[in-house]
C-alpha positions as CSV (number, residue, x, y, z in Angstrom):
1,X,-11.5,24.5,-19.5
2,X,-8.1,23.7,-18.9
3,X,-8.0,23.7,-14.9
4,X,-6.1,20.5,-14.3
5,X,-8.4,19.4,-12.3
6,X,-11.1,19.4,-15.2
7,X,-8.6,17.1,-17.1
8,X,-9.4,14.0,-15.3
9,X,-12.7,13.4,-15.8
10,X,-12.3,11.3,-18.4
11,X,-10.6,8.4,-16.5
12,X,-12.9,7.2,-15.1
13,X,-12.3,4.0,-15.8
14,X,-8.7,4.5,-14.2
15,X,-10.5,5.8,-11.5
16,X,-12.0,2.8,-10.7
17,X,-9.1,0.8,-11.6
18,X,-6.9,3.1,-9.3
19,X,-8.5,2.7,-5.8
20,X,-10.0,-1.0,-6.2
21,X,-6.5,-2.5,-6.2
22,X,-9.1,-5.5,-6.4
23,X,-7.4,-7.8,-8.6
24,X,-5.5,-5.7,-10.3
25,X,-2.6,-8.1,-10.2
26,X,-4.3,-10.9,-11.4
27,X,-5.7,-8.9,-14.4
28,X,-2.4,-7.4,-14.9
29,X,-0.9,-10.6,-15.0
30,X,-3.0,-11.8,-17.5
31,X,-2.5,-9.3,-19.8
32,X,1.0,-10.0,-19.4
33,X,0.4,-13.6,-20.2
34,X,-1.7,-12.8,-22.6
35,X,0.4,-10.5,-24.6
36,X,3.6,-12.4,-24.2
37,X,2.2,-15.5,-25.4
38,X,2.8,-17.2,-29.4
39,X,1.1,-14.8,-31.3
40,X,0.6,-16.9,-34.0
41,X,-2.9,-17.5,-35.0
42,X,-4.2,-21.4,-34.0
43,X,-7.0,-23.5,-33.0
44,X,-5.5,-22.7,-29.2
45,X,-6.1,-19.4,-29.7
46,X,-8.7,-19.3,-31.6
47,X,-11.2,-21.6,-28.8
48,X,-9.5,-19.3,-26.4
49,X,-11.5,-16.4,-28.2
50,X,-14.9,-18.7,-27.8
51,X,-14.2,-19.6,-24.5
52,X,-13.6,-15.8,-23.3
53,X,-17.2,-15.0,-24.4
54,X,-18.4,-17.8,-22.5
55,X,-16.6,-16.2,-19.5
56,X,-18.4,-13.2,-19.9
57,X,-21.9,-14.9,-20.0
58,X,-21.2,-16.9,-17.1
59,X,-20.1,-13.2,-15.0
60,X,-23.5,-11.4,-16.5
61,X,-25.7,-14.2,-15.3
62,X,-23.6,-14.4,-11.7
63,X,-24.8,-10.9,-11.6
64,X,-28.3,-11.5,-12.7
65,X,-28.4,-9.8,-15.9
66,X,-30.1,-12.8,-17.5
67,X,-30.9,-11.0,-21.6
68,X,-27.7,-9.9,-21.1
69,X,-26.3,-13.4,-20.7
70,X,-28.4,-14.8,-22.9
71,X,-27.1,-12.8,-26.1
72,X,-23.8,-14.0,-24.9
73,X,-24.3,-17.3,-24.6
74,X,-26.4,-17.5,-27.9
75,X,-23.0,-15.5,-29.3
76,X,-20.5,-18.0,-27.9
77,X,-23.0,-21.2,-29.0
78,X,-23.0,-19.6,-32.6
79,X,-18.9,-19.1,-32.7
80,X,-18.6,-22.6,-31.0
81,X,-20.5,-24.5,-33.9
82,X,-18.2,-22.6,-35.9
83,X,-15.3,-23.5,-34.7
84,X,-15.7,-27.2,-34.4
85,X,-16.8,-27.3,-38.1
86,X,-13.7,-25.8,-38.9
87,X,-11.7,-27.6,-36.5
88,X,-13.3,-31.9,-36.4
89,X,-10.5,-33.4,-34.4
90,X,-9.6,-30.7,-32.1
91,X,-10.6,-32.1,-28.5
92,X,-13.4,-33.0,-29.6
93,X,-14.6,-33.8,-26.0
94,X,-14.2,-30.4,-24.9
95,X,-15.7,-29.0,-27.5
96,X,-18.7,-31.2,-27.5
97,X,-18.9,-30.7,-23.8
98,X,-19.0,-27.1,-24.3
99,X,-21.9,-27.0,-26.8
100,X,-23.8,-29.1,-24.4
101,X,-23.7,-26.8,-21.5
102,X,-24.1,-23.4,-23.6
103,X,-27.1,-25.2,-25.2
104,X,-28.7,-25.6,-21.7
105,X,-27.6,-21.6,-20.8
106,X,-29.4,-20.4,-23.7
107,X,-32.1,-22.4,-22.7
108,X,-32.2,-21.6,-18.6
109,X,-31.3,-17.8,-19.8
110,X,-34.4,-17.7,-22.2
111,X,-37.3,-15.0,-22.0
112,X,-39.3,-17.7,-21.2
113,X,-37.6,-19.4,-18.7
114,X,-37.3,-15.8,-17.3
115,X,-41.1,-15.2,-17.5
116,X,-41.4,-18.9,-15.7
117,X,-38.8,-18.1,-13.1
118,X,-40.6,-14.7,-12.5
119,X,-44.0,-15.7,-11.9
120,X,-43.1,-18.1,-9.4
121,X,-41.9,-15.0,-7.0
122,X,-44.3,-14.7,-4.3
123,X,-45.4,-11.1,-4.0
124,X,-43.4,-9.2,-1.0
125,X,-39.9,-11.3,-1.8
126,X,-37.2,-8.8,-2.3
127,X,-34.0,-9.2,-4.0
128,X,-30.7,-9.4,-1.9
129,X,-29.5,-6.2,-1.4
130,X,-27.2,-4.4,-3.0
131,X,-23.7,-3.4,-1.7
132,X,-23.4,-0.7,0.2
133,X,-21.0,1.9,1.6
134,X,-21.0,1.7,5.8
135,X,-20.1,4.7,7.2
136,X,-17.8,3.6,10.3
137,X,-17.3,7.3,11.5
138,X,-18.4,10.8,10.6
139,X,-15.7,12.5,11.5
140,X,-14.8,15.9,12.5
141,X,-17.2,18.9,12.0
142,X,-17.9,20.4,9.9
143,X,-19.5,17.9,7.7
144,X,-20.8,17.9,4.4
145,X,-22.4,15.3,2.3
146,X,-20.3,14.4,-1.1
147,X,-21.2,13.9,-4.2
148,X,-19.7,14.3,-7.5
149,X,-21.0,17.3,-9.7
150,X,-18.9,17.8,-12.8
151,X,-20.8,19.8,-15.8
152,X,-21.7,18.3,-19.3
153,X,-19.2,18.6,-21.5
154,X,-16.5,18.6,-19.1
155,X,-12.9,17.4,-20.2
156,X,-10.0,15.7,-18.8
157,X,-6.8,14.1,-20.1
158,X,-5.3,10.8,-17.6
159,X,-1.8,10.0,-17.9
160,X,-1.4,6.5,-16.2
161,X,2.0,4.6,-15.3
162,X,2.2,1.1,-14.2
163,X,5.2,-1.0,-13.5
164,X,4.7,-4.7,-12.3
165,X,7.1,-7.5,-11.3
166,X,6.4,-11.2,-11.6
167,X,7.8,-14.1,-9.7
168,X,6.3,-17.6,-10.3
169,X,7.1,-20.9,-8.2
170,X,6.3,-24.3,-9.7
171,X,5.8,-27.1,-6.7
172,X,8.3,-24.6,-4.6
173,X,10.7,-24.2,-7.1
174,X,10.7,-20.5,-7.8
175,X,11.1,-19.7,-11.6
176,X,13.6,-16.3,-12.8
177,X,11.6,-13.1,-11.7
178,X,9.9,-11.1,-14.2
179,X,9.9,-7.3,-14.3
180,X,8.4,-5.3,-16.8
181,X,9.2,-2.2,-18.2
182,X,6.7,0.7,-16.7
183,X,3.3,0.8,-19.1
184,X,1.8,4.4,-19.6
185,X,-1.2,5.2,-21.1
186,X,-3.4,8.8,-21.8
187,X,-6.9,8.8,-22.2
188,X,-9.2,11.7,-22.7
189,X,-12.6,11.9,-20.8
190,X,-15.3,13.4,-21.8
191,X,-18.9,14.0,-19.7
192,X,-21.7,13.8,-21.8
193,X,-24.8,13.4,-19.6
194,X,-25.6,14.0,-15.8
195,X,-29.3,12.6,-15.3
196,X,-31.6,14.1,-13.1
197,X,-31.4,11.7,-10.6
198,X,-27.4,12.0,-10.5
199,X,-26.4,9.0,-13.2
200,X,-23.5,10.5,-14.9
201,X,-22.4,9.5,-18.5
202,X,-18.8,9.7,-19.9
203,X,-16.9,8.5,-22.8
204,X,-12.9,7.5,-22.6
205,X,-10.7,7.8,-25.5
206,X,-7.0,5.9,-25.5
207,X,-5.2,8.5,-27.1
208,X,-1.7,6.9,-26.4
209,X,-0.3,3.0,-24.8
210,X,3.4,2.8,-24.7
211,X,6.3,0.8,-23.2
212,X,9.2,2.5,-21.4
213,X,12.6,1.3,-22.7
214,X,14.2,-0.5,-20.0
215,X,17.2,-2.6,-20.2
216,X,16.2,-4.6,-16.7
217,X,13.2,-6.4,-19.1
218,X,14.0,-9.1,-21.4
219,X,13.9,-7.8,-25.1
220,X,11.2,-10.4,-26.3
221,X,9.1,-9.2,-23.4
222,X,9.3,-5.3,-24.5
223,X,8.8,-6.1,-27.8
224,X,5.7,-7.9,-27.5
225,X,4.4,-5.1,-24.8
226,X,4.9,-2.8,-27.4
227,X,3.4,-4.4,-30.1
228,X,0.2,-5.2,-28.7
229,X,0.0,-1.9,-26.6
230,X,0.1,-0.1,-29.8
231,X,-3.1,-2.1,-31.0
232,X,-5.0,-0.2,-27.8
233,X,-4.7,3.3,-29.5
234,X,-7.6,4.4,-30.1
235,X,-10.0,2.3,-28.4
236,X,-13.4,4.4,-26.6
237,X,-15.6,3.1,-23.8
238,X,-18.5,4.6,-22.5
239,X,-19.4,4.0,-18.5
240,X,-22.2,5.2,-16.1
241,X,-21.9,5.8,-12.8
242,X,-24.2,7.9,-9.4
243,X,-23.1,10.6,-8.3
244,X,-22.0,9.0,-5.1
245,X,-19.2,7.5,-7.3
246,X,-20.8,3.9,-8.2
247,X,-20.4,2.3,-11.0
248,X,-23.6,1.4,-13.2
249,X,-21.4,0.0,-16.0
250,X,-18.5,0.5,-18.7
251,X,-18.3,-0.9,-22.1
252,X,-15.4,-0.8,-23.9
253,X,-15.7,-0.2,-28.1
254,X,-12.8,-2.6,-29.6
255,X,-11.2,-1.6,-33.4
256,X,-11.8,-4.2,-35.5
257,X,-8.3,-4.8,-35.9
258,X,-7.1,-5.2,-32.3
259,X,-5.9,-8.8,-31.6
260,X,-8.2,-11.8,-29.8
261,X,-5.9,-11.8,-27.3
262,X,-5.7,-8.1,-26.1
263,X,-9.8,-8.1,-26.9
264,X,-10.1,-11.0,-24.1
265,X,-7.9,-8.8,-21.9
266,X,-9.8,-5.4,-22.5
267,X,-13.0,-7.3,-21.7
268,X,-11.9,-8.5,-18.0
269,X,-10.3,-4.8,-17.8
270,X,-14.0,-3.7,-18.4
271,X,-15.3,-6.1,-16.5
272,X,-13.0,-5.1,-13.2
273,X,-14.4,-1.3,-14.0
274,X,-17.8,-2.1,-14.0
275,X,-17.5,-4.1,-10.8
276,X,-15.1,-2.0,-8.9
277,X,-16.2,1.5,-7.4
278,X,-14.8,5.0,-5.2
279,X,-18.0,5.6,-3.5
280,X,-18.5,8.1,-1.3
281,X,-21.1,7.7,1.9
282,X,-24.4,9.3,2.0
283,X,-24.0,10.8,5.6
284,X,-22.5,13.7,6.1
285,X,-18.6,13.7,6.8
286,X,-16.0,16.3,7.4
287,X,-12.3,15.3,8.3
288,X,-11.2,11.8,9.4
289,X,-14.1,10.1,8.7
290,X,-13.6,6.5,7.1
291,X,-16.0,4.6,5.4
292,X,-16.1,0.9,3.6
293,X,-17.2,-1.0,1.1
294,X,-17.5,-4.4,0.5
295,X,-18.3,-6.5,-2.6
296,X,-17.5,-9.5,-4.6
297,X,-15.8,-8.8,-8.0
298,X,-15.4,-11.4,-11.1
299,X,-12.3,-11.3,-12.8
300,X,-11.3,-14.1,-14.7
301,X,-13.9,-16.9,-13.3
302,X,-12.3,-16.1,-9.8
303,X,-14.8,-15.0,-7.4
304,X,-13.5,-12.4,-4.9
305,X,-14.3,-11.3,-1.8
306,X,-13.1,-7.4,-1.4
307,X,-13.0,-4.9,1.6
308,X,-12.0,-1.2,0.5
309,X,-11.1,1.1,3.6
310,X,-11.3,4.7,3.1
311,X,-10.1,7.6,5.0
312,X,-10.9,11.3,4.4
313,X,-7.6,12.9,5.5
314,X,-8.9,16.5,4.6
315,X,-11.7,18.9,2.9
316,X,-11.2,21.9,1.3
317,X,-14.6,22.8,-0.8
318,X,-15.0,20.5,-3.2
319,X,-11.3,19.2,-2.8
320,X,-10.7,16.0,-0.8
321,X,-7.2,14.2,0.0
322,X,-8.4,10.2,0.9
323,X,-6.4,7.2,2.1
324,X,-7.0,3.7,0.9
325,X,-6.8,0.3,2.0
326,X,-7.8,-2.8,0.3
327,X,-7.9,-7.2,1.1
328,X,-9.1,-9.4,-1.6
329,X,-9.5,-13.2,-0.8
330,X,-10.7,-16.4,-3.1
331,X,-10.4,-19.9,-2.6
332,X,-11.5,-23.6,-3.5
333,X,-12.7,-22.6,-7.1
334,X,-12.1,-23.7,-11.3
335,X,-10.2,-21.1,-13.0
336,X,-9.2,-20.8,-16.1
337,X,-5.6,-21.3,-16.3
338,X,-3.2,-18.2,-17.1
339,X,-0.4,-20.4,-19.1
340,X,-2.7,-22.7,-20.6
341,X,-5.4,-20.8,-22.3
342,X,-8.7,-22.9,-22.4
343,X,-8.3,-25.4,-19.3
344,X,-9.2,-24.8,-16.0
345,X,-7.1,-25.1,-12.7
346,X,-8.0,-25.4,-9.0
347,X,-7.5,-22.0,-7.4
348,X,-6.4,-23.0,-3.7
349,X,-6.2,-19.3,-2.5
350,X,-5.7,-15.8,-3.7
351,X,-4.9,-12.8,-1.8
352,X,-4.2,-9.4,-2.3
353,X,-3.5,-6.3,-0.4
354,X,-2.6,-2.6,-1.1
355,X,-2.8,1.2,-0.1
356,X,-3.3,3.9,-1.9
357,X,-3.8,7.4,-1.8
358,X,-5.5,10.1,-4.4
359,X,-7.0,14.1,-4.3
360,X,-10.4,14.1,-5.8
361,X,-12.0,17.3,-6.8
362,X,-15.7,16.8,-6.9
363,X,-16.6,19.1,-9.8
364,X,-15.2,16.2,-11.8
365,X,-15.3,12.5,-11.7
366,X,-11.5,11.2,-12.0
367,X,-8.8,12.2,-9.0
368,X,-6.2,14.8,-9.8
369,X,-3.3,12.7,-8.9
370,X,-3.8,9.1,-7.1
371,X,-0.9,6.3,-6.2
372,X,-1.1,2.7,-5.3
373,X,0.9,-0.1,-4.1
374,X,-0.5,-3.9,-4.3
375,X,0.8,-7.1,-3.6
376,X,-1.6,-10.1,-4.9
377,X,-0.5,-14.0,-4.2
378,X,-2.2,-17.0,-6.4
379,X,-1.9,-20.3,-5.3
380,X,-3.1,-23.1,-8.0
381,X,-3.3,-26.3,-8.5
382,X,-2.6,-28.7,-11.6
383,X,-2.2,-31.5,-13.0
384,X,1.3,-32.0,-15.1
385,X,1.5,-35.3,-16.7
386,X,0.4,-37.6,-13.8
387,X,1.0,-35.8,-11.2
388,X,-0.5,-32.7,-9.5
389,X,1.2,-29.8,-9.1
390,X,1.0,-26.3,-7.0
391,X,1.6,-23.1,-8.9
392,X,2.4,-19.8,-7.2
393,X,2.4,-16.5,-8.6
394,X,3.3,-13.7,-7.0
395,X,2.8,-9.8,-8.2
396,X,3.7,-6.8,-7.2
397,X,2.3,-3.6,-8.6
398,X,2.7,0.2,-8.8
399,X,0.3,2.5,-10.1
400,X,0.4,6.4,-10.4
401,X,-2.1,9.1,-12.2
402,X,-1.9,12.3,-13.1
403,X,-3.9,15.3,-14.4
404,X,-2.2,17.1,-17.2
């Protein structure tokens, strides 16, 4: 069909990545780091590739999907050996320290320690509890319950623009500012499945990543957007998500070609997906209800606490206009460092806020058009020569989607 509205199924992902201004800013800047960095080809870069799947074990086993971990950590031990056979005298302390602890992961994450760790349960424990969405008011009649319903086979084309700005202080002195030229991307979803118990299956498609020209961004900066941008073209992902608009996961399907460092990005991009949600309450609601939902997401070995606010500013049938609020907080924890791939800071504090807004129709699973505005602060510490020093990194971010 080629309703507009049907055209944004596929975003999914965006979506998710729209209303959760959870880190966004932080993952953003990343990317930027990332991108922008030496692109030549190194032992650096290289252990930074190891060390990434070692980040992504460590978040699957946070989240208790143990064989999940496991194959991760067994993947990162195998590339780990590699690497230090082809590289003896790089830090050889951090590599052997490395190999140590993934050696006790694969062990702790092993179907037999599982089994072990299992049949120690006493019967009657329950797990914690998942998070869920607390309805703070029901609103206005008349009320309906939502839920998402879009058909198989449904189709939807995102367009996405994002423009970010920078500014970094090093031990209070503040650094030039950093503005980049706006970032767009198009992705096609497709729906493929809808369970009966409401799990609905889609499959995104990048069909375009470019870089605005802009004359207010250095041209070393656009040039290595560009480059690497044009390495996302056509990359697919699959996700899973309820018809109450939770996630159940996203995997993202990288060409072979794309470089390590964009493949380290993409994997904390899926990684903010499958954590961040748009759910929708199970009560009934009709006009200015509001609703929220709080969670912890992992983005780039930062744990974060996040509170989304929602506000249902109208119903029309299956069209709904919402509001958005989000806070995001972390503190006192070992990062990985954003300019110095492969060592860890000392997070003192992060925090972000933003609003948003977005029109959802509910015969599909992406929003016809949605906006947000963040602000996210990051306050490390480091050690630089002798002494330690206090790193602050400021971003500011605006996103926009539309339906074509």
């Amino acid at each position: 069909m080629n309703d507009p509205h049907h055209r944004i199924s596929a975003a999914s992902g965006i979506t998710i990545f729209t209303h959760r201004k959870w880190s966004a800013g932080w993952t953003l800047l990343m990317l930027l780091l990332t991108l922008c960095a030496a692109r030549a080809e190194g032992p650096d870069e290289e252990y930074l590739t190891v060390y990434g799947i070692i980040d992504q074990a460590d978040a699957l086993n946070a989240d208790g999907k143990t064989t999940l971990a496991h194959a991760k950590y067994a993947e990162a031990q195998v590339a780990l050996a590699q690497f230090q056979r082809a590289n003896p005298t790089w830090n050889s302390r951090i590599v052997s320290f490395r190999l140590n602890y993934l050696a006790e992961k694969v062990g702790a994450t092993s179907a037999r320690a599982i089994a072990a760790e299992n049949s120690s349960v006493k019967a009657g424990t329950a797990l914690a509890p998942k998070a869920a969405v607390k309805l703070l008011s029901a609103g206005n009649e008349p009320r309906t319950v939502l839920h998402l319903h879009p058909a198989v086979g449904d189709q939807q084309t995102i367009r996405m623009s994002l423009e970010m700005a920078v500014t970094t202080a090093m031990a209070g002195n503040e650094m030039p500012g950093m503005k980049l030229p706006a970032m767009l991307l198009t992705l096609d979803v497709a729906v493929k499945d809808v369970s009966a118990d409401g799990v609905i299956t889609y499959q995104m498609v990048y069909n375009d990543a470019t870089v605005a020209d802009d004359t207010n961004t250095m041209p070393a900066i656009a040039a290595a957007l560009k480059s690497s941008f044009a390495g996302m073209r056509g990359m697919t992902g699959t996700g899973r998500m309820s018809d109450h608009g939770i996630v159940k996961g996203v995997e993202m399907n990288l060409p072979a070609t794309v470089a390590p460092q964009l493949s380290q990005t993409m994997d904390q991009m899926k990684e903010a997906f499958a954590s961040a949600t748009t759910p929708l309450p199970e009560e009934a609601v009709g006009p200015d209800a509001t609703w929220e939902f709080k969670t912890k997401i992992k983005s780039q070995g930062m744990t974060i606490d996040q509170t989304c606010h929602y506000e249902l500013v109208s119903i029309e049938g299956n069209r709904l206009t919402l509001r958005s609020t989000v806070t995001q907080n972390a503190s006192n924890q070992k990062i990985q460092s954003p300019a110095m791939p492969g060592l860890k800071v000392d997070l003192n504090h992060m925090t972000g806020t933003g609003t948003g807004s977005s029109t959802f129709d509910l015969a599909h699973i992406m929003p016809a058009a949605a906006t947000l505005a963040q602000k996210t602060d990051i306050n490390m510490g480091m050690n630089v020569g002798q002494q330690k020093q206090v790193m602050d990194v400021k971003t500011d971010l605006k996103l926009s989607i539309q339906s074509q």
